[in-house]
C-alpha positions as CSV (number, residue, x, y, z in Angstrom):
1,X,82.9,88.1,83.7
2,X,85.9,85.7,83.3
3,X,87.6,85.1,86.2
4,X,91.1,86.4,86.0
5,X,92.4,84.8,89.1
6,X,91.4,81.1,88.7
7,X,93.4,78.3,89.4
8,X,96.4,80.6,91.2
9,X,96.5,78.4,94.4
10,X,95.2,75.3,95.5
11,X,93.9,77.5,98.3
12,X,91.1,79.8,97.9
13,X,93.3,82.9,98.5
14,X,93.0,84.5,95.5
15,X,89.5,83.7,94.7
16,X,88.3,85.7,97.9
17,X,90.6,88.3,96.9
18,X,89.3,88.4,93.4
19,X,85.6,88.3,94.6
20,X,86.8,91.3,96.8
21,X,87.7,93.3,94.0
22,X,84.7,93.2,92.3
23,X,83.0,95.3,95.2
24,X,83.2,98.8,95.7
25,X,84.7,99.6,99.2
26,X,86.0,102.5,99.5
27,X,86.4,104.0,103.0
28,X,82.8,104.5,104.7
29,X,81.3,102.4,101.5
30,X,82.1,99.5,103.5
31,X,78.2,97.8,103.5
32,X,78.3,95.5,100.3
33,X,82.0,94.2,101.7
34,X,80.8,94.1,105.0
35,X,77.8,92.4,104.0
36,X,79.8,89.9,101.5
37,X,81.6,89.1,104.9
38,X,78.5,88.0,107.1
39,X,76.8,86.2,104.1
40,X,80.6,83.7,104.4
41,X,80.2,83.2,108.1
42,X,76.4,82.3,107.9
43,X,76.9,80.1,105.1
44,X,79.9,78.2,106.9
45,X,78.1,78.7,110.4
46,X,80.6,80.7,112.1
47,X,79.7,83.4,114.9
48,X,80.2,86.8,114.0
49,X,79.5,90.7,114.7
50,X,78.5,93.0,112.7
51,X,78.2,96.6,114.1
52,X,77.0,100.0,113.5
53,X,80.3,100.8,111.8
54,X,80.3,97.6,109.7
55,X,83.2,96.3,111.1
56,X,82.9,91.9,111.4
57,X,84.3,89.5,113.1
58,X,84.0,86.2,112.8
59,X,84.9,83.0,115.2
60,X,85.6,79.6,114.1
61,X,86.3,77.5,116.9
62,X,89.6,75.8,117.7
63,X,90.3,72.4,116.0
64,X,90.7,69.1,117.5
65,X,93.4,68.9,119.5
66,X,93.8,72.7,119.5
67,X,91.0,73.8,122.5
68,X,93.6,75.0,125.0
69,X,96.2,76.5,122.5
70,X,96.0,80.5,122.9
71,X,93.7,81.9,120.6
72,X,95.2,83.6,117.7
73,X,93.6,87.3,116.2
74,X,93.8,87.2,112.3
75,X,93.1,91.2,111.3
76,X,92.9,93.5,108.7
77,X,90.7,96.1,107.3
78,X,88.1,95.7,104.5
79,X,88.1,99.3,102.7
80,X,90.9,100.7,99.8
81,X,92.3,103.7,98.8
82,X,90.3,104.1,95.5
83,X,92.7,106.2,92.9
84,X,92.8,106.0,89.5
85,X,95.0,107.4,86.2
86,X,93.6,111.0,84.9
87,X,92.6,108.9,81.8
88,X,90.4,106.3,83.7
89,X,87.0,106.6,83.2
90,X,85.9,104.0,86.0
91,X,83.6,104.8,88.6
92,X,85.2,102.9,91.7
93,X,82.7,103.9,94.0
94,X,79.8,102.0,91.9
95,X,82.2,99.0,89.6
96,X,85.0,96.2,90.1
97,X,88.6,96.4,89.1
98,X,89.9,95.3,86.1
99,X,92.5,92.9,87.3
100,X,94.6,91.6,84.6
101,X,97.8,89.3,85.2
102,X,101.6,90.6,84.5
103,X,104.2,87.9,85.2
104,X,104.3,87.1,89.0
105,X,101.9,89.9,89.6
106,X,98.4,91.2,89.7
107,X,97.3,94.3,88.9
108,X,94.1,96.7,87.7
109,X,94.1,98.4,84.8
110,X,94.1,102.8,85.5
111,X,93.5,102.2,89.1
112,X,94.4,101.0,92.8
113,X,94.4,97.5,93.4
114,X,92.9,97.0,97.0
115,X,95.9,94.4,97.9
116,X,95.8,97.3,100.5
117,X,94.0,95.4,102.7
118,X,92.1,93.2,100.7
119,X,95.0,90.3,100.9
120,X,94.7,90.4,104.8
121,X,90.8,89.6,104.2
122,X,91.2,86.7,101.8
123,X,94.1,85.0,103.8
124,X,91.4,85.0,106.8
125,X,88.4,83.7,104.6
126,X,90.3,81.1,103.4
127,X,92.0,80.1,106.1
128,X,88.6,80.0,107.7
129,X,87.3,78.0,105.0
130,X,89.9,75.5,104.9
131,X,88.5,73.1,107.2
132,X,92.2,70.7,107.1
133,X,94.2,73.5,108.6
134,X,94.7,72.8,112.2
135,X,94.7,76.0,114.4
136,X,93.7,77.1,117.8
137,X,90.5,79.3,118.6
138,X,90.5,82.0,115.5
139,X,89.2,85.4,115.7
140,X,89.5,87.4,112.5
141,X,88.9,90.9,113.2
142,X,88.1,93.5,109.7
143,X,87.7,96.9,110.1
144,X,86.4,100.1,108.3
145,X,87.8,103.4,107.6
146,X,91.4,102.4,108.0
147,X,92.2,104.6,105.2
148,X,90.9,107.6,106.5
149,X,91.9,108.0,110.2
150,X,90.8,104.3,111.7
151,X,87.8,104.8,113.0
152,X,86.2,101.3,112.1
153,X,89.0,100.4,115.1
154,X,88.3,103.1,117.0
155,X,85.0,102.5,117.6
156,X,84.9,98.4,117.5
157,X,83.5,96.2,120.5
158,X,86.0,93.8,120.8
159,X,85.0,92.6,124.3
160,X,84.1,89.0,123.0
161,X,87.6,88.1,121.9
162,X,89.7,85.7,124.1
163,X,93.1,86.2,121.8
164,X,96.0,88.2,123.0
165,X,98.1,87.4,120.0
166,X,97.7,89.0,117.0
167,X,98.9,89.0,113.3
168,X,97.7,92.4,111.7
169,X,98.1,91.0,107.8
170,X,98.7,95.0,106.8
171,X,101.9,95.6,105.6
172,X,103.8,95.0,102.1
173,X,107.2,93.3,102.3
174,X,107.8,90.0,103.0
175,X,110.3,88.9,105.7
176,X,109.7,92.0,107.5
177,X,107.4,91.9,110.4
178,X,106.5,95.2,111.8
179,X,107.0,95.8,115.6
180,X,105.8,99.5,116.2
181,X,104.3,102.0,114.3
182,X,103.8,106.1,114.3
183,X,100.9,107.9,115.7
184,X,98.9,110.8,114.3
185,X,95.8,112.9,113.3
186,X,93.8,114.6,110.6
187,X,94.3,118.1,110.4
188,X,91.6,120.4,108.4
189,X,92.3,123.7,107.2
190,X,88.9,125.6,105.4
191,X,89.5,129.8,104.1
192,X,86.4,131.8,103.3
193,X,86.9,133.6,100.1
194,X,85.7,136.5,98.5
195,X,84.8,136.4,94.9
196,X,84.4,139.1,92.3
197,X,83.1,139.2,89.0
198,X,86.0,140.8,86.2
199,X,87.1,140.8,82.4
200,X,89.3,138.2,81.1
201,X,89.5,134.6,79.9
202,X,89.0,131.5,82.1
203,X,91.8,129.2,81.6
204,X,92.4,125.6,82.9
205,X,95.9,124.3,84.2
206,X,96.0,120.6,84.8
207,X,99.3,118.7,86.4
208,X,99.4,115.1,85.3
209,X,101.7,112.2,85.7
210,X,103.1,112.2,89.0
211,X,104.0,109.3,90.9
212,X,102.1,109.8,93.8
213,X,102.4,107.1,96.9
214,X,101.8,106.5,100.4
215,X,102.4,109.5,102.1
216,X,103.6,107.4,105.3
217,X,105.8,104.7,104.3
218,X,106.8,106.4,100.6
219,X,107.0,110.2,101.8
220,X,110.6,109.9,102.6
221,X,111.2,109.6,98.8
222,X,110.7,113.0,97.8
223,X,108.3,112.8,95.5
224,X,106.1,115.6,94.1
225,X,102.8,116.5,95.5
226,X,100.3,117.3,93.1
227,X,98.7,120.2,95.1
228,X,101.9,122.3,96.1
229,X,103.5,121.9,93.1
230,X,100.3,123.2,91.3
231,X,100.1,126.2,93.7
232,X,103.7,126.5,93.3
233,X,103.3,127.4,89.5
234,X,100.3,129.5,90.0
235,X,102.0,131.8,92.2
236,X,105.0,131.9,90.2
237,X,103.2,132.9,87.0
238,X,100.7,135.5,89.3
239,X,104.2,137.3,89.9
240,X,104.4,138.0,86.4
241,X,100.5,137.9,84.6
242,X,97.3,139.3,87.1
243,X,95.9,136.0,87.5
244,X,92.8,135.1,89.4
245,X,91.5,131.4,90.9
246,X,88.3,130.4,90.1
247,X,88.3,126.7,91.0
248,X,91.6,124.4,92.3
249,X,91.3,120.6,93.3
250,X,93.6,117.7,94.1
251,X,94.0,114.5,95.5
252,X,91.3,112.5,97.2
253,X,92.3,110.8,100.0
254,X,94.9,112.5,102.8
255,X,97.2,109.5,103.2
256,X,97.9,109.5,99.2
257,X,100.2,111.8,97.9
258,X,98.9,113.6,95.2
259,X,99.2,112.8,91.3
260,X,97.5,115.3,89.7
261,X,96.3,118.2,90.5
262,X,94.0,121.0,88.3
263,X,92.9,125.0,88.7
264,X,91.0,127.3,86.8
265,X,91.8,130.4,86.7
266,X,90.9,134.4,84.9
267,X,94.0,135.8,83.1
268,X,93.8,138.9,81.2
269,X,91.9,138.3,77.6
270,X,94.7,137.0,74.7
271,X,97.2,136.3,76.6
272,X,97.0,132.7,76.9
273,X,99.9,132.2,75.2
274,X,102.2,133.9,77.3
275,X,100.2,132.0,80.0
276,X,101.0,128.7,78.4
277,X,104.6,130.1,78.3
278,X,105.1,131.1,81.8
279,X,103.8,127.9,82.7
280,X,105.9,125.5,80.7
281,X,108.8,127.6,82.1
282,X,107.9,126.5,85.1
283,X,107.3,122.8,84.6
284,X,110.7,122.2,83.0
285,X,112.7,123.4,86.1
286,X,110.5,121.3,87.7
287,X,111.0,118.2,85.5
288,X,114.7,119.1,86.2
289,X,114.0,118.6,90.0
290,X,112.0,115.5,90.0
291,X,113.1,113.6,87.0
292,X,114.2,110.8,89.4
293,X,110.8,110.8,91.1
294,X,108.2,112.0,88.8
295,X,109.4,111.4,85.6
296,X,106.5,111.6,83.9
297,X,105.1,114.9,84.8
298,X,102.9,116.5,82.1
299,X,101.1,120.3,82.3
300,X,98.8,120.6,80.1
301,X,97.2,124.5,79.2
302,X,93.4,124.7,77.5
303,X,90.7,127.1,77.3
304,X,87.9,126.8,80.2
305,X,85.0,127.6,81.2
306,X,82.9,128.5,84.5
307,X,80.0,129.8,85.6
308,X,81.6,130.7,89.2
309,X,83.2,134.7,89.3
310,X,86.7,134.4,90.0
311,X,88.3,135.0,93.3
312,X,89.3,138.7,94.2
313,X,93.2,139.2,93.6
314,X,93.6,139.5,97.0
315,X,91.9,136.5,97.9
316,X,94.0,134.1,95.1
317,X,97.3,135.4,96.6
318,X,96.0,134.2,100.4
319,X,94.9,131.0,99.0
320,X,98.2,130.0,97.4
321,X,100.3,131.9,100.0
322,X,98.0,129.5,102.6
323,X,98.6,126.1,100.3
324,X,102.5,126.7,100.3
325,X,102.8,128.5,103.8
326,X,101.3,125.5,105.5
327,X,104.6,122.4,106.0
328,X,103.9,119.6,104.1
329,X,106.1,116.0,104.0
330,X,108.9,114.9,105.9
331,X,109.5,116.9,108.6
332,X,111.9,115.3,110.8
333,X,114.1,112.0,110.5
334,X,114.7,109.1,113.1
335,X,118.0,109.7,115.1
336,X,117.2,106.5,116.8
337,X,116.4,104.1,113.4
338,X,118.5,105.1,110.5
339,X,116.1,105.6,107.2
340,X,112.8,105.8,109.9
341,X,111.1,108.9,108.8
342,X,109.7,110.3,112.8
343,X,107.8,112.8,111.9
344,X,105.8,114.0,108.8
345,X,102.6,115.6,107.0
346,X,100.9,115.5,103.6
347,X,98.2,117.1,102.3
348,X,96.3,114.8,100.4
349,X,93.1,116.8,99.2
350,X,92.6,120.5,98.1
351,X,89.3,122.2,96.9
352,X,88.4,125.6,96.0
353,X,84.9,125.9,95.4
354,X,82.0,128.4,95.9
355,X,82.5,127.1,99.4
356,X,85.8,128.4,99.9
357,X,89.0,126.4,100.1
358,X,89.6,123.5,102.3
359,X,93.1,121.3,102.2
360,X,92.6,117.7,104.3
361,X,96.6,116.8,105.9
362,X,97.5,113.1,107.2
363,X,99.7,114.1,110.1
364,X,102.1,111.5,111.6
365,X,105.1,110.9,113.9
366,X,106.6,108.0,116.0
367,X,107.6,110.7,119.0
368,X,104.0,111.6,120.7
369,X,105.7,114.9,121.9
370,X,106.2,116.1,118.4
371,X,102.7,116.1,117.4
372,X,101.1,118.9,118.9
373,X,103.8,121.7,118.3
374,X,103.1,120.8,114.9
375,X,99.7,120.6,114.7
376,X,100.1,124.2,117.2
377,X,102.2,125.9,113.6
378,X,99.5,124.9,111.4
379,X,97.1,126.3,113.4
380,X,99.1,129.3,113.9
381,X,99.8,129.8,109.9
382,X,95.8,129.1,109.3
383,X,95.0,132.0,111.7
384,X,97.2,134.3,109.9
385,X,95.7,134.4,107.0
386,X,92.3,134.1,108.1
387,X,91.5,130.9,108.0
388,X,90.6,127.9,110.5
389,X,92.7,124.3,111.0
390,X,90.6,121.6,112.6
391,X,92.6,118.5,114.5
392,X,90.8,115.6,114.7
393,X,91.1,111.9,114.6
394,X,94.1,111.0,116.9
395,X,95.3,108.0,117.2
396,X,98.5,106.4,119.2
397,X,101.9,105.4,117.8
398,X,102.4,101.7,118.3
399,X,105.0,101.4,120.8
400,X,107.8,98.8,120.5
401,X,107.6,95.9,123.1
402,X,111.3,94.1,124.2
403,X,109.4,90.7,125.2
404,X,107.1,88.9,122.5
405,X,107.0,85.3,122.5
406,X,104.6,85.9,119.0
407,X,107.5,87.6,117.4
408,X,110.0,85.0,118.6
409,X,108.1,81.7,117.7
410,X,107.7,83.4,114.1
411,X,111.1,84.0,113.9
412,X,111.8,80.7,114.7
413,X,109.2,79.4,111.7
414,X,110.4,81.8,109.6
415,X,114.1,80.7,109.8
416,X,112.7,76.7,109.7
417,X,111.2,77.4,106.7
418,X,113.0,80.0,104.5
419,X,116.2,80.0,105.8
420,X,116.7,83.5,106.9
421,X,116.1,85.4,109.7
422,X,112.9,87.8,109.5
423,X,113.5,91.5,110.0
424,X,112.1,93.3,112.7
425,X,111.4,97.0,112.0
426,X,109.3,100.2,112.4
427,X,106.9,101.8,110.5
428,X,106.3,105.7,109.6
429,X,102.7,104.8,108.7
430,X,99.7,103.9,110.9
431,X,98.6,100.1,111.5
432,X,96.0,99.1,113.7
433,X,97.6,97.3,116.1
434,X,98.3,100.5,118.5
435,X,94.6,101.1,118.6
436,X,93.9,97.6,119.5
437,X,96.6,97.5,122.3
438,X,94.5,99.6,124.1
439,X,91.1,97.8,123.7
440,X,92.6,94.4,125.0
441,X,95.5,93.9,128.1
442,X,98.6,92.4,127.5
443,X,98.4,92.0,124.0
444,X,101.3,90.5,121.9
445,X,101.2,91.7,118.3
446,X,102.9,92.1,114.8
447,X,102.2,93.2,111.3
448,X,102.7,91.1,108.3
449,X,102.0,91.0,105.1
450,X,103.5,89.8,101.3
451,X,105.3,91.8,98.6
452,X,102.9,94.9,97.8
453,X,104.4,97.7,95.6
454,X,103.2,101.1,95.1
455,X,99.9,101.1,96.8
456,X,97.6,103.9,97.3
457,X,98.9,104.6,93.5
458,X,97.2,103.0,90.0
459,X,100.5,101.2,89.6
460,X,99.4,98.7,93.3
461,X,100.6,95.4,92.4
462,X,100.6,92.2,94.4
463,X,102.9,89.3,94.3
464,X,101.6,86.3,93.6
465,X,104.4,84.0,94.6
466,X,104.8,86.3,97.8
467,X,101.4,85.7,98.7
468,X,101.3,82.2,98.2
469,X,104.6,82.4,100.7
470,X,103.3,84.4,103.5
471,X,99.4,82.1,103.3
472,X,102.3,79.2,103.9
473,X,103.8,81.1,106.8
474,X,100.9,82.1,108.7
475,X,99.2,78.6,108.3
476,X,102.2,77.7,110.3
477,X,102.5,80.3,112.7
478,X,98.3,79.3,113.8
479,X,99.6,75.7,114.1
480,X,101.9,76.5,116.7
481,X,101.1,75.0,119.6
482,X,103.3,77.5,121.7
């Protein structure tokens, strides 16, 4: 295959990060990546790690003149949130991206992109590679299962680092260096149900074209989620037609907000017209409410199939009265940091199966307090209507530190170079660094990262003259000798 990305840079940046997109990594698929990453360190004769977990790091020793500067950590994480149009036919768990080039920026045809983290990992391999930079002792540290709750940094060894700086390369707009981030979990919610056989006609109901997003950083913007909005409509249309579930799914990953969602269900036999009817009237006062954000929504109505008996009445009714009884999205705003979302929820996947139903929620706030009575309701709601919630997978809020000589000597570069003074903010989305803070003492860190727009979405495009930017930035920032 042609390479896309050729002759971008005079660095290697974007050749790593187009050898990167050619293997599968979704979140704990990380071997091949992982792999790709010890294969560079044995080739250039680095040390490295590799562990259970397949997280890697990899040491290249300080340059002359550079042995008693303070180490610097380079991190990021090697797995992506793997999404894709409804019309994409690509398996992303077994082929490469498409990346094709549109003006200043790169993108993959129907599906993610991976600059979620994959930049961070090709600004360390080249920068690694580049054997004229000159930089202190370097540590890059990549991590799994960032996507889904951390846990490649949970469970790393990073007892052989000597760094206590650190520039986390995992966030998307340039000039903007993140300070602190929010905490959070994984809540779980799985409903036995109780199926039936009965007359009728199976019917499928499938919600397309929704924008989707991060459900940290874009879940502020009030954007549809595939899976209520689905539920939403079913129960609106069960008010007027008997209507039973067979099967519902949406989403696939909880820290994505849903853009599509699909259900089959058993109506009466000939009416699928007037189901098609109730439905449309549905969709358009919902086009009406999110033609700002989801413009391009689209229902679509079709005869269906199943060999699974259709839920009881009873049992449909719990299952959406559970789906839309259950908070989802913002659920509280910053008082402290105007725009900062503080405290939130989305759920990101929904199946109803001959298993039952289980909904998967990326819970996050900023305020550690806040977290449990909210996690405590959707327990609560769960247990009313039979069902189970499961909280797992906390992780700390990165808190804000008032001293950081890392953050000033960048702000000093940053203003040498550009200009302009680089903004210092918080995040309503989960970065590493918080986990990492505890694992080694005193350390100083930030997150960083160039222009990265709609990821976690098929639209994820990358800047190229961003990139090139912030590669020039950090180069400078690991040839500080402060």
């Amino acid at each position: 295959m042609a390479r896309v990305l050729r002759g971008l840079a005079e660095n290697k940046v974007f050749d790593y990060f187009e050898d990167l997109t050619q293997i599968p990594r979704p979140s704990y698929q990380e071997k091949a990546v992982s792999d790709y990453l010890v294969a560079f360190a044995k080739e250039h004769g680095f040390e490295y790690y590799q562990d259970q977990y397949y997280n890697v790091i990899i040491i290249k020793e300080a340059s002359e003149g550079y042995e008693d500067v303070s180490p610097i950590i380079l991190q990021g994480h090697m797995d992506m949130v793997c999404e894709k149009t409804h019309d994409c036919p690509k398996d992303m768990e077994k082929e490469g991206l498409d990346l094709y080039l549109d003006g200043d920026f790169i993108r993959a045809r129907g599906t993610t992109l991976g600059g979620d983290d994959g930049i961070a990992v090709a600004y360390a391999l080249a920068i690694l590679d580049d054997d004229s930079l000159k930089h202190p002792r370097l540590e890059f540290v990549c991590t799994t299962a960032e996507e889904t709750g951390m846990d490649g940094a949970f469970g790393i060894d990073v007892s052989m680092l000597k760094g206590h700086k650190l520039l986390n390369i995992d966030s998307e707009e340039e000039g903007v260096i993140l300070a602190s981030c929010a905490g959070g979990c994984k809540a779980e919610i799985h409903m036995d149900t109780e199926r039936a056989q009965a007359a009728g006609e199976c019917i499928a109901l499938k919600l397309t074209g929704l924008t989707g997003g991060h459900s940290g950083v874009e879940i502020h913007k009030g954007r549809a989620n595939g899976i209520h909005l689905l539920a939403r409509v079913l129960l609106a249309v069960s008010k007027k037609m008997e209507l039973r579930l067979i099967t519902m799914s949406g989403g696939s990953k909880n820290n994505a907000i849903p853009n599509r969602a699909a259900a089959q269900v058993l109506i009466p036999a000939g009416q699928q017209a007037a189901f098609a009817a109730l439905v449309e009237e549905q969709i358009k006062g919902a086009k009406s409410e999110y033609i700002v954000t989801d413009p391009d929504l689209t229902a679509n109505v079709c005869e269906s199939d199943s060999s699974l008996a259709p839920l009881t009445l009873a049992a449909s009714k719990k299952v959406l009265a559970l789906i839309l009884a259950e908070p989802n999205g913002v659920q509280r705003m910053s008082t402290d940091i105007e725009g900062l979302t503080e405290t939130s929820l989305n759920l990101g996947i929904c199946d109803l199966d001959e298993k039952g139903l289980y909904m998967n929620y990326a819970v996050r706030t900023s305020v550690a307090s806040a977290l449990e009575p909210l996690t405590d309701k959707m327990v609560l709601i769960a247990q009313s209507l039979g069902a189970r919630a499961d909280i797992s997978g906390r992780y700390p809020a990165w808190e804000y530190v008032r001293e950081s000589a890392l953050r000033q000597d960048m702000a000093s570069i940053y203003r040498e170079m550009f200009g302009e003074e680089l903004k210092i903010e918080a995040i309503h989305a989960g970065v590493e660094c918080g986990i990492l803070a505890g694992k080694i003492d005193h350390l100083d860190a930030i997150s960083m990262g160039p222009n990265i727009y709609d990821i976690h979405t098929p639209q994820e495009h990358l800047s190229i003259s961003s990139s090139k930017r912030m590669y020039d930035f950090i180069v400078r920032v690991i040839a500080c000798r402060d």
